[in-house]
C-alpha positions in Angstrom: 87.9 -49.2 -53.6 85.7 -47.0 -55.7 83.2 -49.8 -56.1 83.4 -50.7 -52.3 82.7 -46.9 -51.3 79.5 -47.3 -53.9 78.1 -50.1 -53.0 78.8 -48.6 -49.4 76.5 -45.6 -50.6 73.9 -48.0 -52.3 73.6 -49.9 -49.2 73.0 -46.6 -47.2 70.6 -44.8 -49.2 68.4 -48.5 -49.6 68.9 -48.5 -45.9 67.6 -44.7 -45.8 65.0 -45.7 -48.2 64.3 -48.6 -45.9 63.8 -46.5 -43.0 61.4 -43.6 -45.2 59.4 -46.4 -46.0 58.8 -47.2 -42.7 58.3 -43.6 -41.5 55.9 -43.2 -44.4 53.7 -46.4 -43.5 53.5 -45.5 -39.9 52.6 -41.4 -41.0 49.9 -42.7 -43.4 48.6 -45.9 -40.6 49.0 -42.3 -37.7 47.0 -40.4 -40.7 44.0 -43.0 -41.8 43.6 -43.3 -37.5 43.0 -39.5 -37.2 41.0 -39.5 -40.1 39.0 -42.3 -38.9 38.9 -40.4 -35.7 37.9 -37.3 -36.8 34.9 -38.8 -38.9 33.6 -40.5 -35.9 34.0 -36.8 -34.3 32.3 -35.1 -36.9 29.4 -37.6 -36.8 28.9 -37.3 -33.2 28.8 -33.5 -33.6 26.3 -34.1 -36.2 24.6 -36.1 -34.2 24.7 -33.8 -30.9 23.6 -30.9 -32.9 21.0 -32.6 -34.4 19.5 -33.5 -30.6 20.3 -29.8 -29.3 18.5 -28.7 -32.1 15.1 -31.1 -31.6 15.3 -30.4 -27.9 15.4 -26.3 -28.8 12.5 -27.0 -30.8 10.6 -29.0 -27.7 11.1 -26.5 -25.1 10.6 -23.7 -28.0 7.2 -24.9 -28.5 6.5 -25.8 -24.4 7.4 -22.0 -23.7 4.6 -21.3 -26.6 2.4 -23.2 -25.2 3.2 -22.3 -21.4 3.2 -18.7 -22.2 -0.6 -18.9 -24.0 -1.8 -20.4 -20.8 -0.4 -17.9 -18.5 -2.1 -15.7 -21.1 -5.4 -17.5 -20.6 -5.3 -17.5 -16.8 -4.2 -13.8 -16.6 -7.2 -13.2 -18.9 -9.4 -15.5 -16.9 -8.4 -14.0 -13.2 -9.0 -10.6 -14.9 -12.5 -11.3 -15.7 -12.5 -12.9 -12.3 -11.2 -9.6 -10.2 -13.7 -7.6 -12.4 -16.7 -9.9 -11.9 -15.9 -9.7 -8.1 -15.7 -6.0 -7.9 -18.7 -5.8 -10.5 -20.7 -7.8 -7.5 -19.1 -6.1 -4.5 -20.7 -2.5 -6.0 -24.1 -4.0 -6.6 -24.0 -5.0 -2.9 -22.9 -1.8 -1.7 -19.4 -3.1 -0.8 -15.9 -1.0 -1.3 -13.2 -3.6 -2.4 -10.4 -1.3 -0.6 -12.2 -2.1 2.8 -12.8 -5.6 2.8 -10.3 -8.1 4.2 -11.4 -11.0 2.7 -13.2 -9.9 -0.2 -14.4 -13.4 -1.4 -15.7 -14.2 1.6 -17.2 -11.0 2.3 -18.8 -10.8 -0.4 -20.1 -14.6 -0.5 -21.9 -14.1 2.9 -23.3 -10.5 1.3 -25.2 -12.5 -1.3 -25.9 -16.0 1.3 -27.9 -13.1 3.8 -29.3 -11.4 0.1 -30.8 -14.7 -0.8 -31.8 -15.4 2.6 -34.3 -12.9 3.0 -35.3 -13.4 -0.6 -36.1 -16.9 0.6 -38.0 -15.1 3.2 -40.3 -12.8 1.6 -41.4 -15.5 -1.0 -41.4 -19.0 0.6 -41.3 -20.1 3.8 -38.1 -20.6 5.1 -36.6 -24.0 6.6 -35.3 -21.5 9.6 -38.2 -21.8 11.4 -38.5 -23.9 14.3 -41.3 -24.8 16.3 -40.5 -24.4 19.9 -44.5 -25.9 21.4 -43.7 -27.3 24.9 -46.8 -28.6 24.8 -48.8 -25.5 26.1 -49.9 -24.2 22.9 -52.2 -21.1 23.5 -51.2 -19.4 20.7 -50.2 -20.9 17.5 -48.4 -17.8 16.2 -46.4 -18.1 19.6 -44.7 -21.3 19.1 -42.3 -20.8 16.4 -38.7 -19.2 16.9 -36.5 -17.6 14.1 -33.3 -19.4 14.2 -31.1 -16.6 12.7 
């Protein structure tokens, strides 16, 4: 009976062994998939941190770059805004009166040059208005402006 209750035991614990084993095969297959897992994981982090970190440095250096041309063209409309109230004085304009400065000031200078033209060559504004009845030459020609 003794040797029946022992090989009763024997058969158990190999049974119990048995089963461990199993449990321990299907832990370490369970294990070696999360692993595997995990290193695919970590790779694709790598991976996305390595884009977010080339796309930081593209838009890092396009805000550089956007930021010295903003630069430029505030510098450049500054020069511009000066130029115009530089030329608005010299024709005896005030910048705080005009509506449309540009313009304003465009057609200053267009009736400036004009009578330039006027005093040293013979402008194109001239027209000759003869019907035919020319008395006097001097009395033919019209000013058109």
């Amino acid at each position: 009976i003794k040797t029946l209750e022992q090989t009763k035991a024997i058969e158990d614990l190999n049974k119990s062994r048995d089963k461990l084993e199993k449990m321990k095969e299907k832990a370490e297959k369970k294990l070696l998939s999360v692993k595997s897992e995990l290193d695919t994981t970590e790779h694709e982090a790598k991976e996305d941190k390595e884009r977010a970190q080339n796309m930081i440095e593209v838009v890092t250096s396009e805000v550089k770059t956007l930021k010295k041309s903003l630069e430029d063209a505030e510098k450049r409309e500054k020069q511009l805004v000066d130029f115009r109230e530089v030329v608005s004085k010299v024709l005896g304009l005030n910048m705080t009166d005009l509506a449309l400065p540009d313009y304003e000031i465009i057609k200053c200078l267009e009736s400036l040059i004009h009578s330039h033209q006027h005093h040293f060559v013979t402008c194109a504004c001239i027209k000759d208005v003869t019907t035919g009845q020319a008395r006097h030459p001097q009395h033919h020609l019209k000013l058109l402006h």
